[in-house]
MDTraj code that builds the backbone (N, CA, C; nanometers):
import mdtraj as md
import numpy as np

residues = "UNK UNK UNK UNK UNK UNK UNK UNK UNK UNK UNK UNK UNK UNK UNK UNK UNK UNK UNK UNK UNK UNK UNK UNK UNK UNK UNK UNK UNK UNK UNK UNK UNK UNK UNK UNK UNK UNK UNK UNK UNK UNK UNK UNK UNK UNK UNK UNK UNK UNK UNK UNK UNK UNK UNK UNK UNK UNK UNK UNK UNK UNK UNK UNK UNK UNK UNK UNK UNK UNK UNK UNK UNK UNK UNK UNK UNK UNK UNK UNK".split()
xyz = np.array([
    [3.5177, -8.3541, -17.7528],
    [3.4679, -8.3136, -17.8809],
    [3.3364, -8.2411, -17.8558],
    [3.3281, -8.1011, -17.9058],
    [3.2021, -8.0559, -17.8939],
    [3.1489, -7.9180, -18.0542],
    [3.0181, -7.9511, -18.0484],
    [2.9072, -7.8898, -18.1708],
    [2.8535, -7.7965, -18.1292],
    [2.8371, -7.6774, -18.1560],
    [2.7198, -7.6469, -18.1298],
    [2.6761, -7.5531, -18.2913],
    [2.5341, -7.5956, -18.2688],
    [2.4514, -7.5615, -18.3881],
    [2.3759, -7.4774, -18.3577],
    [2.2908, -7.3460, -18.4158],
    [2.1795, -7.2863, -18.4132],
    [2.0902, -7.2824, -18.5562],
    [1.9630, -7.2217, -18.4959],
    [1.8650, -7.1967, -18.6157],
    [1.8897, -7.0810, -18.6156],
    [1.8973, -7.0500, -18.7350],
    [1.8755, -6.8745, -18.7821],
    [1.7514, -6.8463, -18.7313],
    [1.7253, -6.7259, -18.6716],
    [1.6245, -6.6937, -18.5911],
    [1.5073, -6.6030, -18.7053],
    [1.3883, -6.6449, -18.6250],
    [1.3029, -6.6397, -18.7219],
    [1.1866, -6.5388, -18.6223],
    [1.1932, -6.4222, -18.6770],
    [1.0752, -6.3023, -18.6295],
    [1.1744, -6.2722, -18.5280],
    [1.0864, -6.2164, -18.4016],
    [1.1016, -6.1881, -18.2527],
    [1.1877, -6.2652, -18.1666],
    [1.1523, -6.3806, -18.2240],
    [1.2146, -6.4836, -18.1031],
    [1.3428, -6.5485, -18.1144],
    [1.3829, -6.5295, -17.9973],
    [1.5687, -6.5929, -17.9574],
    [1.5672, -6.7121, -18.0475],
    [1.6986, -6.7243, -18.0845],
    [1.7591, -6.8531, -18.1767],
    [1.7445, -7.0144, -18.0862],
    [1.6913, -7.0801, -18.1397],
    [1.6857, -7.2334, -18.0592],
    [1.8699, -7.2746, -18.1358],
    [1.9237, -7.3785, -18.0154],
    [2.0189, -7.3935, -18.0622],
    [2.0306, -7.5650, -18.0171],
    [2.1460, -7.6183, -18.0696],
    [2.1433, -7.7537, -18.0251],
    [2.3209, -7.7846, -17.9670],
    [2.3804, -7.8394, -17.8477],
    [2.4986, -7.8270, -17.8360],
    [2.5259, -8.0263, -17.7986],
    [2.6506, -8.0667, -17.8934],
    [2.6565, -8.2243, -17.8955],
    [2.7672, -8.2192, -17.8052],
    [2.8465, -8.2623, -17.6893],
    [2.9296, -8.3040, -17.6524],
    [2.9613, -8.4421, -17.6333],
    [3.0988, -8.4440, -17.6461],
    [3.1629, -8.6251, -17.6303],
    [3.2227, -8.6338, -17.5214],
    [3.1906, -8.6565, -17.4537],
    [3.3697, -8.7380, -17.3063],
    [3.3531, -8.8365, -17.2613],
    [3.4502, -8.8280, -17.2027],
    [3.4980, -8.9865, -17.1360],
    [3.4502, -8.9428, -16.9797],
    [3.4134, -9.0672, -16.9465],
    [3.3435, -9.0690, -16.7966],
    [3.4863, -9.0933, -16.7381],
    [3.4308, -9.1410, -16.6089],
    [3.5571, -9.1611, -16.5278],
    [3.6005, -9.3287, -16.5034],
    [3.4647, -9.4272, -16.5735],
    [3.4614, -9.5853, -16.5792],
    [3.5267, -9.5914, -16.7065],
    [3.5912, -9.5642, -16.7830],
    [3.6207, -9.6019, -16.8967],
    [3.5734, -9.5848, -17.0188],
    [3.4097, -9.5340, -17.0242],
    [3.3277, -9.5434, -17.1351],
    [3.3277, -9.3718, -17.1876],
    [3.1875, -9.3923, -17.2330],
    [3.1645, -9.2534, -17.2799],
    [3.0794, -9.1540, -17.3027],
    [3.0483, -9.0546, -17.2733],
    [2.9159, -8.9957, -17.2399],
    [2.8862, -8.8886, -17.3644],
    [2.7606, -8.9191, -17.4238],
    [2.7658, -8.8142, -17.5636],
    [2.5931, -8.7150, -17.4727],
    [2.6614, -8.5968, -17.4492],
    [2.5401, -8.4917, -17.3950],
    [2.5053, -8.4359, -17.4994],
    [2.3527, -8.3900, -17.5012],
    [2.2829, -8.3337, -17.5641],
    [2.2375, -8.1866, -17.5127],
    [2.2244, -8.1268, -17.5457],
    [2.1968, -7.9503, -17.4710],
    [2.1221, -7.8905, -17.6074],
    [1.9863, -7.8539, -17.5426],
    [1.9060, -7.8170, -17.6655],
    [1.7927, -7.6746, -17.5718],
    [1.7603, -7.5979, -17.6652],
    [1.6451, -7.4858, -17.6106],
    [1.7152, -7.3988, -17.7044],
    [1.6387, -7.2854, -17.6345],
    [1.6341, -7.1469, -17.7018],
    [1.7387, -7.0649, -17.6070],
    [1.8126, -6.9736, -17.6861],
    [1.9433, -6.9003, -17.6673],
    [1.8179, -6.8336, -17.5620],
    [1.8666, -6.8182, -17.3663],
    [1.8337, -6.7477, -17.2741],
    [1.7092, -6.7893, -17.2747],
    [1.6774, -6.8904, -17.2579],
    [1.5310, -6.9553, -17.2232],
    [1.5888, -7.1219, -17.1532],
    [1.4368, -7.1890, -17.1371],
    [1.4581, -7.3340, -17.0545],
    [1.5668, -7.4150, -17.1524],
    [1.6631, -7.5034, -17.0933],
    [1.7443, -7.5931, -17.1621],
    [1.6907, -7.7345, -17.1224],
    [1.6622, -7.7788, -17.2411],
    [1.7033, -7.9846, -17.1806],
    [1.8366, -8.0180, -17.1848],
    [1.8626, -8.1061, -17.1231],
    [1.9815, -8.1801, -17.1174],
    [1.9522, -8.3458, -17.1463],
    [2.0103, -8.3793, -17.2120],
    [1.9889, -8.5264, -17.1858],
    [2.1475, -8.6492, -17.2471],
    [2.1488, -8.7314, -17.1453],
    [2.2967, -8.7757, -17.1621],
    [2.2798, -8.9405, -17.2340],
    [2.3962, -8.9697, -17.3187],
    [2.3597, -9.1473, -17.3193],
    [2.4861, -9.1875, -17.2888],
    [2.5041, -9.3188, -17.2757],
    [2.6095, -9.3647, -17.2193],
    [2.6641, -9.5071, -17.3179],
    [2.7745, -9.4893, -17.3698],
    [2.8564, -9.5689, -17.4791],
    [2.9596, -9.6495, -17.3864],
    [2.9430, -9.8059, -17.4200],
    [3.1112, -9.8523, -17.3610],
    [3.2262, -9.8183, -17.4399],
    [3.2400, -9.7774, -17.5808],
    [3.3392, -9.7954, -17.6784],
    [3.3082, -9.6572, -17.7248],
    [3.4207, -9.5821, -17.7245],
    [3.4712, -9.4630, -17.8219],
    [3.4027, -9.4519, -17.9449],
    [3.4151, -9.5867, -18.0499],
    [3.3494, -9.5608, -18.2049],
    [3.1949, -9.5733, -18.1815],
    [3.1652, -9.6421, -18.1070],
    [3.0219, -9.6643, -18.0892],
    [2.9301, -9.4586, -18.0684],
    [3.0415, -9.4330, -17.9602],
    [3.0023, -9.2844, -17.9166],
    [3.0107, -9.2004, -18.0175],
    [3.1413, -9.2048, -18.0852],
    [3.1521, -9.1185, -18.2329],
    [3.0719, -9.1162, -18.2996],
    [3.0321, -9.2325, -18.3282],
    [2.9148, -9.2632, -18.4464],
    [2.7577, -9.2144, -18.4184],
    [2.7316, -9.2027, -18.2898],
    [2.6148, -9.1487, -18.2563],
    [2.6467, -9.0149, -18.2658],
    [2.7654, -8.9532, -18.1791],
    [2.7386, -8.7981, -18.2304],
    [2.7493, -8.7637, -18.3571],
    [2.7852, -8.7991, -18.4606],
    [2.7727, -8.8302, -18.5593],
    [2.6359, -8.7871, -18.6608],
    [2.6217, -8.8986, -18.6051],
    [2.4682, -8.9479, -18.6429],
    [2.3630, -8.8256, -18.6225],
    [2.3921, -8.7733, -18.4658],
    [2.2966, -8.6170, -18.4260],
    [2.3017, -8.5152, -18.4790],
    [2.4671, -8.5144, -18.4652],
    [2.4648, -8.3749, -18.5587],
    [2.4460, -8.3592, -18.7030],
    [2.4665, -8.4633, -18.7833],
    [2.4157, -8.4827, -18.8834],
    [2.2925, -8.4496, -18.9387],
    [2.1476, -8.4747, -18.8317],
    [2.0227, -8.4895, -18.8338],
    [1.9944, -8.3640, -18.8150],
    [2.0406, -8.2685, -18.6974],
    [2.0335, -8.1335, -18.6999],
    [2.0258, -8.0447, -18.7890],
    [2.1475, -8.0925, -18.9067],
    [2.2133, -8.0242, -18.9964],
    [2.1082, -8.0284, -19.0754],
    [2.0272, -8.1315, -19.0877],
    [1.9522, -8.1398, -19.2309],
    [1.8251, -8.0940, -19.1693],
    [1.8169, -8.0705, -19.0630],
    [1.6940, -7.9640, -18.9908],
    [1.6873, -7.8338, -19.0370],
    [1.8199, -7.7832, -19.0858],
    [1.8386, -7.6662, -19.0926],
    [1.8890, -7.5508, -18.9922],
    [1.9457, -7.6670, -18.9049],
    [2.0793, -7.5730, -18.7926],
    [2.2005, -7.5438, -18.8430],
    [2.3070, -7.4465, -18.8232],
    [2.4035, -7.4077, -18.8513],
    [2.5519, -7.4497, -18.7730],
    [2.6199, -7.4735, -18.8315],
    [2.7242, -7.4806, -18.7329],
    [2.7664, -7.3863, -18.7218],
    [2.8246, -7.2943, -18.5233],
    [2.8686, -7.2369, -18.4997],
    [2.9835, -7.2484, -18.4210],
    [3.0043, -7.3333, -18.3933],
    [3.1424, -7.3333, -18.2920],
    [3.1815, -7.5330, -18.3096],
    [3.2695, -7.5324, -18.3072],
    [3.3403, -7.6772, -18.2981],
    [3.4169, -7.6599, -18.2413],
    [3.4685, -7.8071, -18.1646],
    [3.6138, -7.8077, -18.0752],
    [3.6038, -7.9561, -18.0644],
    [3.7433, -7.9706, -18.1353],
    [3.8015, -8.1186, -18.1171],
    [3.8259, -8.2413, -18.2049],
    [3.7451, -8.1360, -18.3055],
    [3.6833, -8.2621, -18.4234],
    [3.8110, -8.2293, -18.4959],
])
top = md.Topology()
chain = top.add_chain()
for i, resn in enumerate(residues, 1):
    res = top.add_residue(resn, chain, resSeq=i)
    for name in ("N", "CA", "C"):
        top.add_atom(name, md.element.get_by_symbol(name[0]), res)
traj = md.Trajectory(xyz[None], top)
């Protein structure tokens, strides 16, 4: 399952964007990545780690949700 959101870009500068992914590790559980920066600039990455599927859903969930009311856009989905 994957999000990705941007900000409508504002003046000069490249669009910041935010990208949520869901998968399954290779132990059974589940890994919800975060991918955030500016379109062609530095990226963070940062990963968490779920034992249970709904537990993971519910957090990406939860992110992209929070984004949304930031005022990011959805641009691309897959899976949902």
């Amino acid at each position: 399952m994957r999000v990705l959101l941007q900000l409508p870009p504002s003046g000069s500068e490249a669009p910041r964007y935010v990208q949520f992914s869901l998968v399954p590790d290779l132990l059974g559980g589940w890994e919800l990545l975060r991918e955030s920066g500016q379109i062609g600039g530095r990226v963070q990455l940062r990963r968490e780690l779920f034992l249970q599927q709904e537990q993971a859903q519910q957090a990406f969930e939860k992110a992209r949700d929070a984004q949304i009311k930031r005022g990011y856009q959805v641009m691309f989905t897959s899976g949902l």
